[in-house]
PDB file with one MODEL, atoms N, CA, C and O in Angstrom:
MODEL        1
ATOM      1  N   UNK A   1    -140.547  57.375-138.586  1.00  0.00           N
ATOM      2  CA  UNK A   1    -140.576  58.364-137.527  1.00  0.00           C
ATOM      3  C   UNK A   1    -141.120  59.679-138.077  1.00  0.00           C
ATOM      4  O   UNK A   1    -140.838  59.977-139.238  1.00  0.00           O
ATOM      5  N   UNK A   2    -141.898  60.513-137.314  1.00  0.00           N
ATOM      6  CA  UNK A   2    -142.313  61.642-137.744  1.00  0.00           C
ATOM      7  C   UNK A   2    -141.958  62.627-137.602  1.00  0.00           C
ATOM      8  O   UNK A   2    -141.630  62.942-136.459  1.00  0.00           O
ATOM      9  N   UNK A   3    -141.844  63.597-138.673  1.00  0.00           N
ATOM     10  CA  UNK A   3    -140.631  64.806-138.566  1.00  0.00           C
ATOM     11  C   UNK A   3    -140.981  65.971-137.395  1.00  0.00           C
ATOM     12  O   UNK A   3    -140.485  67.096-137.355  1.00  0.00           O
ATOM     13  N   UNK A   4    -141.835  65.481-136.578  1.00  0.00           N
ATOM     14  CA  UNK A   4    -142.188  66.284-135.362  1.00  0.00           C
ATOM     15  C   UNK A   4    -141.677  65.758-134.260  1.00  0.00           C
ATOM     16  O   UNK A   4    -141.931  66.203-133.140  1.00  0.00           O
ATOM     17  N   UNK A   5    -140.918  64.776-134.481  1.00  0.00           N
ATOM     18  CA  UNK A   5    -140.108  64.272-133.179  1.00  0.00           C
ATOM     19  C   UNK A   5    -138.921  64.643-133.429  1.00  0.00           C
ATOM     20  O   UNK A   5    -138.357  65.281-132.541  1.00  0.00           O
ATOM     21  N   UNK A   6    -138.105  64.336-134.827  1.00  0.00           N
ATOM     22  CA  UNK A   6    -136.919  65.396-134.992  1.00  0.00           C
ATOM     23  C   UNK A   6    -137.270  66.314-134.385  1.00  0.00           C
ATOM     24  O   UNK A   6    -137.011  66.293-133.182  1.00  0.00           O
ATOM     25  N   UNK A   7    -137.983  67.472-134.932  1.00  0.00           N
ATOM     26  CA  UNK A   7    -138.094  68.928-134.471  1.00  0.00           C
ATOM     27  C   UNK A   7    -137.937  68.974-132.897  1.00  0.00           C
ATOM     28  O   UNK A   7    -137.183  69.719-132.271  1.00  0.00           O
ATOM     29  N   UNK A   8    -138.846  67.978-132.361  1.00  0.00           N
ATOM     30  CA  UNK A   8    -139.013  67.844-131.049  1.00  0.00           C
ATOM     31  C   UNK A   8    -137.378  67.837-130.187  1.00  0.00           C
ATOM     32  O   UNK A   8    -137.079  68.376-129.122  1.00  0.00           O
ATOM     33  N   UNK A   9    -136.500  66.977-131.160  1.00  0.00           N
ATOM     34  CA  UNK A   9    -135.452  66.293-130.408  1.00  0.00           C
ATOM     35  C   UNK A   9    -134.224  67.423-130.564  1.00  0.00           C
ATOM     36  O   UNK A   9    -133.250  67.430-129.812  1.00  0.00           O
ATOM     37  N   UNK A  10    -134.465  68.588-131.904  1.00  0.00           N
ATOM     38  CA  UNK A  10    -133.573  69.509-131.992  1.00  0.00           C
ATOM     39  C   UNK A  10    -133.703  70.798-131.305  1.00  0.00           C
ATOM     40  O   UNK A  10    -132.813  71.629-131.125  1.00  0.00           O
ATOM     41  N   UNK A  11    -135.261  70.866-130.849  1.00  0.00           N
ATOM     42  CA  UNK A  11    -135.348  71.934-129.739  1.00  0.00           C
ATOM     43  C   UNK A  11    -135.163  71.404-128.047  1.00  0.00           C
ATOM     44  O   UNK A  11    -135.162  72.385-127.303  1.00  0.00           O
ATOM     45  N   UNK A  12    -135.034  70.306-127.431  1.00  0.00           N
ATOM     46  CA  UNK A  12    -134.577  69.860-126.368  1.00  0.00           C
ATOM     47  C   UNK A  12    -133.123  70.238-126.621  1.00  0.00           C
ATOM     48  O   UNK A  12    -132.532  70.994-125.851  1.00  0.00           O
ATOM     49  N   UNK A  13    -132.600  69.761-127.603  1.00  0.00           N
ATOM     50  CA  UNK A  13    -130.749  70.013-127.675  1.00  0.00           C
ATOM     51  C   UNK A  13    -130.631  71.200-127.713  1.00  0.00           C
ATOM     52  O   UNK A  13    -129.627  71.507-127.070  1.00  0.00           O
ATOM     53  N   UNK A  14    -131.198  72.188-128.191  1.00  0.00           N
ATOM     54  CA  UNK A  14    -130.653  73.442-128.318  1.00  0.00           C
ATOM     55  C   UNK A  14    -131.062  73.884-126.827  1.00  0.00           C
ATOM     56  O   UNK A  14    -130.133  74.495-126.299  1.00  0.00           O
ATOM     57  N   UNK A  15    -132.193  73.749-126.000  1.00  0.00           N
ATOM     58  CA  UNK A  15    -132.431  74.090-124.672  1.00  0.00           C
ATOM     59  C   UNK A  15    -131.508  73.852-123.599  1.00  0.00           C
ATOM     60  O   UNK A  15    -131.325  74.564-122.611  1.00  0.00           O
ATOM     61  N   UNK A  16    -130.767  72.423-124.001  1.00  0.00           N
ATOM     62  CA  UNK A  16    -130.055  71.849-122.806  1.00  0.00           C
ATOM     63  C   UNK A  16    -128.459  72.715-123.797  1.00  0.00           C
ATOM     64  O   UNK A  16    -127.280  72.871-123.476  1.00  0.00           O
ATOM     65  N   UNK A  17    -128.776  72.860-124.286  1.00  0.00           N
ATOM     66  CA  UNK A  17    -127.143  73.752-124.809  1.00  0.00           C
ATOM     67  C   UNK A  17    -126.967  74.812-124.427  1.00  0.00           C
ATOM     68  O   UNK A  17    -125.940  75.155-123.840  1.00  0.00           O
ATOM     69  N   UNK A  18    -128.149  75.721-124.736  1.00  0.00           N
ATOM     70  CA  UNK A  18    -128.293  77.138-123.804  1.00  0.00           C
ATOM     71  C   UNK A  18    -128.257  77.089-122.258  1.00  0.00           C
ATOM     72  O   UNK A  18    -127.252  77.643-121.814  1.00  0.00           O
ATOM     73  N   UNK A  19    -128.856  76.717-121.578  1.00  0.00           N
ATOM     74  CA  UNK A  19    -128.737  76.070-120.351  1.00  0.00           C
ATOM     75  C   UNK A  19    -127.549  75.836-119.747  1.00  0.00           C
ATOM     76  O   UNK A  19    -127.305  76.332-118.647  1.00  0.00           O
ATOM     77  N   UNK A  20    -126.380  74.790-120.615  1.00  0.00           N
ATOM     78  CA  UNK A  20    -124.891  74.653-120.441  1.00  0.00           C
ATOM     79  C   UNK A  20    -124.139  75.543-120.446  1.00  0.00           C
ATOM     80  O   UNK A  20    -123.562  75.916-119.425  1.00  0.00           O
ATOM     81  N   UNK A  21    -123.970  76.116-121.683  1.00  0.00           N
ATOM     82  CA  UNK A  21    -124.025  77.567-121.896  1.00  0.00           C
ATOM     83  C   UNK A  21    -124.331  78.704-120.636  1.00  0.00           C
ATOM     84  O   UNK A  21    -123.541  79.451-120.058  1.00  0.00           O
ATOM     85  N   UNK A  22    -125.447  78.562-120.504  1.00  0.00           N
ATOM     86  CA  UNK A  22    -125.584  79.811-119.136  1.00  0.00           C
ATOM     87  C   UNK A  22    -124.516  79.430-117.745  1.00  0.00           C
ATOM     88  O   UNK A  22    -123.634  80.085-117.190  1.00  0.00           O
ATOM     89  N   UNK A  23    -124.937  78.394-117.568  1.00  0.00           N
ATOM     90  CA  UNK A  23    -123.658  77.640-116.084  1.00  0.00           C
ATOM     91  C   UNK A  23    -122.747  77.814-116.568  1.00  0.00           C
ATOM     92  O   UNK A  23    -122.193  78.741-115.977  1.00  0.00           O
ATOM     93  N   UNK A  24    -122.108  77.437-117.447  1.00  0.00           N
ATOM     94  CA  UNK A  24    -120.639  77.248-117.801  1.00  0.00           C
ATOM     95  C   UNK A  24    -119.709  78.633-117.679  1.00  0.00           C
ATOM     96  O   UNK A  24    -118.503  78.670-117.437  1.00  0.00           O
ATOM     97  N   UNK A  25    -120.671  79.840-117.932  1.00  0.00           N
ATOM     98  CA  UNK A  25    -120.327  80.905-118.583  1.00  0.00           C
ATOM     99  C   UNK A  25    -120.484  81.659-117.381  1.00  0.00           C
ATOM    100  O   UNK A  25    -120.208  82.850-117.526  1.00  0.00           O
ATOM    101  N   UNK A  26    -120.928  81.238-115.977  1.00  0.00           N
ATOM    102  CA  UNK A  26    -121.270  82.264-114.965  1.00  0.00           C
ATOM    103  C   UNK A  26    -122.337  82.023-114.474  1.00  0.00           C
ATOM    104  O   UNK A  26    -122.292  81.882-113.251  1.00  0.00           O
ATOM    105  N   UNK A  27    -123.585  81.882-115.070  1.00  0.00           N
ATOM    106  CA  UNK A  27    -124.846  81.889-114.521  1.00  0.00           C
ATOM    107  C   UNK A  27    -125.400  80.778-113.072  1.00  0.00           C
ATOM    108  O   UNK A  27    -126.292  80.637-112.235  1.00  0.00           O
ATOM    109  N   UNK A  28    -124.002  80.150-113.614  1.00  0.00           N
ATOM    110  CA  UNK A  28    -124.478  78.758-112.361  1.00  0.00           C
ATOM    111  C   UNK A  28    -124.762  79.465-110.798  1.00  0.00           C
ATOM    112  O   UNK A  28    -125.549  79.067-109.939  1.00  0.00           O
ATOM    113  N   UNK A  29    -123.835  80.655-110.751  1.00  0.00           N
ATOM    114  CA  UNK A  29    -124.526  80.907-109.588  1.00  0.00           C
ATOM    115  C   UNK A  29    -125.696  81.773-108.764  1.00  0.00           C
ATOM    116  O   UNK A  29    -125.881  82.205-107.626  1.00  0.00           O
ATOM    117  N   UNK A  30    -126.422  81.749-110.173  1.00  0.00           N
ATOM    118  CA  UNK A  30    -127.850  81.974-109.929  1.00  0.00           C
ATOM    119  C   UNK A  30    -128.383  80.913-109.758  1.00  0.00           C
ATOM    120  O   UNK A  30    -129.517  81.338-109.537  1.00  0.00           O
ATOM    121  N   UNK A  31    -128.474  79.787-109.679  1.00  0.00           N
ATOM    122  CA  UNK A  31    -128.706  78.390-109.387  1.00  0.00           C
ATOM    123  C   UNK A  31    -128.053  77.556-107.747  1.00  0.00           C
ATOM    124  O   UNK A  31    -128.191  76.387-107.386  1.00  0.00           O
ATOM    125  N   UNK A  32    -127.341  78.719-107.047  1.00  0.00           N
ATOM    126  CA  UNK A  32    -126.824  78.252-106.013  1.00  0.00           C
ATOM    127  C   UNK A  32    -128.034  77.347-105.276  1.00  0.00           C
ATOM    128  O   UNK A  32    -127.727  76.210-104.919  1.00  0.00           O
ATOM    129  N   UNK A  33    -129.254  77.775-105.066  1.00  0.00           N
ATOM    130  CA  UNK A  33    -130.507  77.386-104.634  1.00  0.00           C
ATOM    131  C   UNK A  33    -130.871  76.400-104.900  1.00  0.00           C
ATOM    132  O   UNK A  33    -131.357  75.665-104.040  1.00  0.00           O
ATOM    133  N   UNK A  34    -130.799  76.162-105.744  1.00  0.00           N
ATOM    134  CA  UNK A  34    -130.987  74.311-106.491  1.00  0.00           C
ATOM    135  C   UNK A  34    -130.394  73.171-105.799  1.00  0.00           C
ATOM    136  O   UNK A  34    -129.166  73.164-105.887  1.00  0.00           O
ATOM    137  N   UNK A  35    -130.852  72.300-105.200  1.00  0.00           N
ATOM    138  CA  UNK A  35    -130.057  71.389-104.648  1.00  0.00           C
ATOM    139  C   UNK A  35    -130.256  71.586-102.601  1.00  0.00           C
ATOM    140  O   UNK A  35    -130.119  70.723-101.734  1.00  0.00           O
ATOM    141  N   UNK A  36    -130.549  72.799-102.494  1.00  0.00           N
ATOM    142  CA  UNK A  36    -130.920  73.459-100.981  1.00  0.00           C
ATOM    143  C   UNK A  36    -132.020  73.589-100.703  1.00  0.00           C
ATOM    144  O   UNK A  36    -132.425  74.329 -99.807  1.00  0.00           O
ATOM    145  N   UNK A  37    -132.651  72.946-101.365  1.00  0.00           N
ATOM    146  CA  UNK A  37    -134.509  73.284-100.825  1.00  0.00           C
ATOM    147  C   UNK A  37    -134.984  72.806 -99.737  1.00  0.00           C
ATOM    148  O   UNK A  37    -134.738  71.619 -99.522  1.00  0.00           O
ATOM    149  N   UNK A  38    -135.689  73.462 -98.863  1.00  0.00           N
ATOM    150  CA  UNK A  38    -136.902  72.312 -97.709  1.00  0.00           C
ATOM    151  C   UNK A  38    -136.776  70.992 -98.330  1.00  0.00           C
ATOM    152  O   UNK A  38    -136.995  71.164 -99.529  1.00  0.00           O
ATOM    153  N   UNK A  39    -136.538  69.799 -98.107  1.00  0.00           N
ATOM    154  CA  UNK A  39    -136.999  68.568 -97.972  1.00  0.00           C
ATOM    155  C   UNK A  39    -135.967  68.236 -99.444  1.00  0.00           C
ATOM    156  O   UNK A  39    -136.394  67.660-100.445  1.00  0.00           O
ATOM    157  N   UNK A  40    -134.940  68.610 -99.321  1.00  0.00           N
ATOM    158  CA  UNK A  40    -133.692  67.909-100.101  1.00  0.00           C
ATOM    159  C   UNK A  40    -133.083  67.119 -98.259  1.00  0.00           C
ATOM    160  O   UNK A  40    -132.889  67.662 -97.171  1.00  0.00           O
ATOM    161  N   UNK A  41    -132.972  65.711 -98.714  1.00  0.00           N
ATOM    162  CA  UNK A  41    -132.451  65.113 -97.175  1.00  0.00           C
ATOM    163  C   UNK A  41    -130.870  65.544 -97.785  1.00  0.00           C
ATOM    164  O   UNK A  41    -130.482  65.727 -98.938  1.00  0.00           O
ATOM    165  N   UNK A  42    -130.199  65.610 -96.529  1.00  0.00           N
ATOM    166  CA  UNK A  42    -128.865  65.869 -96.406  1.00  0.00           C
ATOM    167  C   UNK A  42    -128.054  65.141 -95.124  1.00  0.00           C
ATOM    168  O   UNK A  42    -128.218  65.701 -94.040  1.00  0.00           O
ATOM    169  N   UNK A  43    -127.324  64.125 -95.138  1.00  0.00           N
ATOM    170  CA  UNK A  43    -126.923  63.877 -93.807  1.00  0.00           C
ATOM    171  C   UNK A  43    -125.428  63.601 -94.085  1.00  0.00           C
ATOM    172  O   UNK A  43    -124.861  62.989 -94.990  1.00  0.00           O
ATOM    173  N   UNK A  44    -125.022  64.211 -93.081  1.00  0.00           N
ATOM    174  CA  UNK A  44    -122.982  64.588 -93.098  1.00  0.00           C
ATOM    175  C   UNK A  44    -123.177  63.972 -92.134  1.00  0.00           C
ATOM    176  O   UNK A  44    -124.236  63.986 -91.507  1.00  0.00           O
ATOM    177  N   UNK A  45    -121.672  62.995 -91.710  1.00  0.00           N
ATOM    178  CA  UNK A  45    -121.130  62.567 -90.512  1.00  0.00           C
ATOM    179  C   UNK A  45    -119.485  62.016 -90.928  1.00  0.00           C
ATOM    180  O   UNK A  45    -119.145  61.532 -92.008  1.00  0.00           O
ATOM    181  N   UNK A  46    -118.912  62.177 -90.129  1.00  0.00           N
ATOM    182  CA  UNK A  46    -117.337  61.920 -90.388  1.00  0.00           C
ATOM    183  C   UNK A  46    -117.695  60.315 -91.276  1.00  0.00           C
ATOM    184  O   UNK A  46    -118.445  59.384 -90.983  1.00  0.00           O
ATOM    185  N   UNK A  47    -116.854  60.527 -92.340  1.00  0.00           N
ATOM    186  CA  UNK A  47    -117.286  58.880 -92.886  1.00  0.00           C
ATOM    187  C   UNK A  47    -118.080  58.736 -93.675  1.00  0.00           C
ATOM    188  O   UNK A  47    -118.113  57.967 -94.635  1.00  0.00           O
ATOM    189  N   UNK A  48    -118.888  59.586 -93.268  1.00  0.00           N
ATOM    190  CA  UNK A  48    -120.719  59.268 -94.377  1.00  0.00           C
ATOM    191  C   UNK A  48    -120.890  60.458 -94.829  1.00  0.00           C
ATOM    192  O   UNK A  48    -120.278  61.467 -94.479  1.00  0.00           O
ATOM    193  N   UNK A  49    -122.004  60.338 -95.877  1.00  0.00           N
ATOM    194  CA  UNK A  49    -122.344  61.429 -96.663  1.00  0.00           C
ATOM    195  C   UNK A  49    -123.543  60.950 -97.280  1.00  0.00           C
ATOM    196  O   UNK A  49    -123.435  60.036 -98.097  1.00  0.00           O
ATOM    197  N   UNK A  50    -124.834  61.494 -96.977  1.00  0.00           N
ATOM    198  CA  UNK A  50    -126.072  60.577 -97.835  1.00  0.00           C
ATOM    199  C   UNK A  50    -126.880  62.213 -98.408  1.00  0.00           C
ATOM    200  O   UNK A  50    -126.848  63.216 -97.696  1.00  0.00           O
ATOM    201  N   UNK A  51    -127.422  62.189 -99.520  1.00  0.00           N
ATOM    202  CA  UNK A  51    -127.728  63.449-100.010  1.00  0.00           C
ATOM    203  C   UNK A  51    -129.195  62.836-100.987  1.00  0.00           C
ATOM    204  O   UNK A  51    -129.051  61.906-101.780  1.00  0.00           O
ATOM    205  N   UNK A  52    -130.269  63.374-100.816  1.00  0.00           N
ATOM    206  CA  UNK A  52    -131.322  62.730-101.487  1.00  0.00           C
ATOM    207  C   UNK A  52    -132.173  64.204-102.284  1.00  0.00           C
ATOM    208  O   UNK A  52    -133.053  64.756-101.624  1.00  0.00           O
ATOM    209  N   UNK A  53    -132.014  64.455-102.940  1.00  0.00           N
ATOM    210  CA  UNK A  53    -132.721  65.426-103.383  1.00  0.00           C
ATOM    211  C   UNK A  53    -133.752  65.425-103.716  1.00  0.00           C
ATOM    212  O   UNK A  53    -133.833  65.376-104.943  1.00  0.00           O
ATOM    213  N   UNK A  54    -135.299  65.479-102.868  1.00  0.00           N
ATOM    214  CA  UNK A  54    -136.394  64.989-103.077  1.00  0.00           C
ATOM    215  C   UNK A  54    -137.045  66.084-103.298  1.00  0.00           C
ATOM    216  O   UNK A  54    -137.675  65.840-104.327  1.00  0.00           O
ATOM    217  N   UNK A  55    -137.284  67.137-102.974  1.00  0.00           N
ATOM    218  CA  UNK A  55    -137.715  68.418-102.993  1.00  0.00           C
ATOM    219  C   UNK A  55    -137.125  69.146-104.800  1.00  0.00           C
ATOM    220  O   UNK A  55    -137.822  69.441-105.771  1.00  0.00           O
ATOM    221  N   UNK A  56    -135.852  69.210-104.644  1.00  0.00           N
ATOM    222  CA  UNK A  56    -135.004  69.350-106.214  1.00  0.00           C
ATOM    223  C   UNK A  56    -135.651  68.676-107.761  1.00  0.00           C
ATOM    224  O   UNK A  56    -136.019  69.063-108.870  1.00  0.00           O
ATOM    225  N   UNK A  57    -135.503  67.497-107.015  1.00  0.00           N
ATOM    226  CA  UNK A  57    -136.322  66.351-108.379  1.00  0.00           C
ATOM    227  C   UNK A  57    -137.468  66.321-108.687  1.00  0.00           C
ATOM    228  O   UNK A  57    -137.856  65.770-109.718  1.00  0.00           O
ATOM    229  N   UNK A  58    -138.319  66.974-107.758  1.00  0.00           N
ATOM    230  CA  UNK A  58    -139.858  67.345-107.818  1.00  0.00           C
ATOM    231  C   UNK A  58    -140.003  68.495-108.332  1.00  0.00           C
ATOM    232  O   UNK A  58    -141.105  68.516-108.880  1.00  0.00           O
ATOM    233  N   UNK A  59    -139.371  69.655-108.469  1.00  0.00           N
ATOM    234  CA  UNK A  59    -139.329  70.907-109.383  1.00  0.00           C
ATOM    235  C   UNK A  59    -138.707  70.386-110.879  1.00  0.00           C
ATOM    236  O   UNK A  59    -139.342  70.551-111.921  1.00  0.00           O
ATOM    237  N   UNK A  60    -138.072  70.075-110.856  1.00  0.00           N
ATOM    238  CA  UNK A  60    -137.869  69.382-111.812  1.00  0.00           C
ATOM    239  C   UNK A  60    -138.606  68.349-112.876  1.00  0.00           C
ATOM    240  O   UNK A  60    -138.143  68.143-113.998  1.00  0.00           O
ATOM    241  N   UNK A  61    -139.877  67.693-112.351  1.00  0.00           N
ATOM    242  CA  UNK A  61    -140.337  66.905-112.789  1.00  0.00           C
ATOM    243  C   UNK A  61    -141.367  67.593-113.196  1.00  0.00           C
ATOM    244  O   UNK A  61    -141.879  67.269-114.267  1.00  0.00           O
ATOM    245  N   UNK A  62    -141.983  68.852-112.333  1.00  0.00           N
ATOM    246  CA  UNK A  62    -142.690  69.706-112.250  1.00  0.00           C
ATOM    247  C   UNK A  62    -142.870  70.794-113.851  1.00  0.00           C
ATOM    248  O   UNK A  62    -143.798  71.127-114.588  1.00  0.00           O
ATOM    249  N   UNK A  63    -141.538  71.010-113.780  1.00  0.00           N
ATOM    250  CA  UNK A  63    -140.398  71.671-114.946  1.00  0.00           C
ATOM    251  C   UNK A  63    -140.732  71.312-116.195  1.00  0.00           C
ATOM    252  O   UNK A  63    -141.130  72.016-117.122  1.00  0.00           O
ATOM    253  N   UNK A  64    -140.385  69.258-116.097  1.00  0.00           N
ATOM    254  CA  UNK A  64    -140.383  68.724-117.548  1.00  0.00           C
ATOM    255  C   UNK A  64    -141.633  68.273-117.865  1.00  0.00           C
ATOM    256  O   UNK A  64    -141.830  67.840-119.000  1.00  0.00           O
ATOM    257  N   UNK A  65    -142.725  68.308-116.859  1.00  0.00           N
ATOM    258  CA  UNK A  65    -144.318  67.993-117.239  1.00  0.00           C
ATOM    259  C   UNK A  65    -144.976  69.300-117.986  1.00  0.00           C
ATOM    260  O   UNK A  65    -145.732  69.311-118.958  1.00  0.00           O
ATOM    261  N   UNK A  66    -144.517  70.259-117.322  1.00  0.00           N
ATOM    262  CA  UNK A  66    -145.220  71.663-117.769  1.00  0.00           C
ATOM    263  C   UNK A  66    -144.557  71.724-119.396  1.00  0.00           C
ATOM    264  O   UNK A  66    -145.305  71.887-120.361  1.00  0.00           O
ATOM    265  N   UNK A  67    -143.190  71.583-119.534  1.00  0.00           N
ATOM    266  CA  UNK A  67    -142.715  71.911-120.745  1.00  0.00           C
ATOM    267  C   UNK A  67    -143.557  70.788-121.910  1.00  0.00           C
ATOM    268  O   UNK A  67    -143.997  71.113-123.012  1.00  0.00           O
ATOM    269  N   UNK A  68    -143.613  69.295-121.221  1.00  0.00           N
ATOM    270  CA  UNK A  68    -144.052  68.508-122.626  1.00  0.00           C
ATOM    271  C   UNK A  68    -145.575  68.884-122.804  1.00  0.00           C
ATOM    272  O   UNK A  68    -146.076  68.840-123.928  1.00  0.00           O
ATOM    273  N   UNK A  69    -146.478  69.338-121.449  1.00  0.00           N
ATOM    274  CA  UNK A  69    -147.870  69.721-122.093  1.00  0.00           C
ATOM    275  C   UNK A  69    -147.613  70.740-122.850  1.00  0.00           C
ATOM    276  O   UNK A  69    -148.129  70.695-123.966  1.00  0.00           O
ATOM    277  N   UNK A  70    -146.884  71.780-122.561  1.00  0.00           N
ATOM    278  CA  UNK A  70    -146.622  73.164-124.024  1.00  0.00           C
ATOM    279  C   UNK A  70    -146.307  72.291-125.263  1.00  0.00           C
ATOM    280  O   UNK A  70    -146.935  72.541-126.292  1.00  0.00           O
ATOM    281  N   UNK A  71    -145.642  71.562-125.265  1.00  0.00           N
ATOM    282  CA  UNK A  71    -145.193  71.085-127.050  1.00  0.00           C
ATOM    283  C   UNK A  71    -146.489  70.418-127.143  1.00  0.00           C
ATOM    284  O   UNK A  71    -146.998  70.601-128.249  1.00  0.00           O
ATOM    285  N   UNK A  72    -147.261  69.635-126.273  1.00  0.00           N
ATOM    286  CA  UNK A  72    -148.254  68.559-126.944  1.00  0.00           C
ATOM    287  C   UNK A  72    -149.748  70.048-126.945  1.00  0.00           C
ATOM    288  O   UNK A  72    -150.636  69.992-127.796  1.00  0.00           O
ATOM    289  N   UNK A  73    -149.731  70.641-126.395  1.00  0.00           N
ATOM    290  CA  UNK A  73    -150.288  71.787-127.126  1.00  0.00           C
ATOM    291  C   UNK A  73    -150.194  72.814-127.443  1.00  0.00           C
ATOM    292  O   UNK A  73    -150.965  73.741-127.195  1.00  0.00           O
ATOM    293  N   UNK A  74    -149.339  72.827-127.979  1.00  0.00           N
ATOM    294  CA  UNK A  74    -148.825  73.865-129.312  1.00  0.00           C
ATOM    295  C   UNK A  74    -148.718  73.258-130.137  1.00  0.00           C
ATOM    296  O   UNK A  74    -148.666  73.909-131.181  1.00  0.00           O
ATOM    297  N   UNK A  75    -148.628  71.935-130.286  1.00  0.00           N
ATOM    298  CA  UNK A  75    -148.068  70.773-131.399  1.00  0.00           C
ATOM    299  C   UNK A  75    -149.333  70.626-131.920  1.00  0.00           C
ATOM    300  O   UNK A  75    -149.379  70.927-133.113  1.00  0.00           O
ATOM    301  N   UNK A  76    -150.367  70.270-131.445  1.00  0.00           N
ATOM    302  CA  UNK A  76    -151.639  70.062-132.260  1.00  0.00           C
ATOM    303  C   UNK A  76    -152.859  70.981-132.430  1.00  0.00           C
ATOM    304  O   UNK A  76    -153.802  70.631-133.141  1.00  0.00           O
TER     305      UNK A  76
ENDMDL
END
């Protein structure tokens, strides 16, 4: 294995630690917004509860594409 995937794997942990860190500590509710976007489906009914976060998971994916093109260029 190449010592650029360590590196790789100890700066994801320290990101998702800071991150924990920020929610845990207060910040979560600067994040109230997350989860409420246009086109997150949401359907309540006595009994049921269906919640699809499609809009959420797409910033998100958005999020972790932008971050791995920065490491794959900065990395080489």
């Amino acid at each position: 294995m190449s010592p650029q995937i360590g590196k790789l794997f100890v700066m994801l942990g320290l990101g998702l630690a800071l991150l924990g860190a920020f929610i845990w500590l207060g910040g979560g509710s600067a994040l109230n917004w997350f989860g409420r976007l246009p086109g997150d489906i949401r359907v309540e009914r006595p009994g049921f509860r269906f919640y699809m976060p499609l809009a959420s998971m797409l910033l998100v994916s958005l999020l972790i594409s932008l971050i791995m093109w920065l490491v794959r260029r900065l990395g080489s």
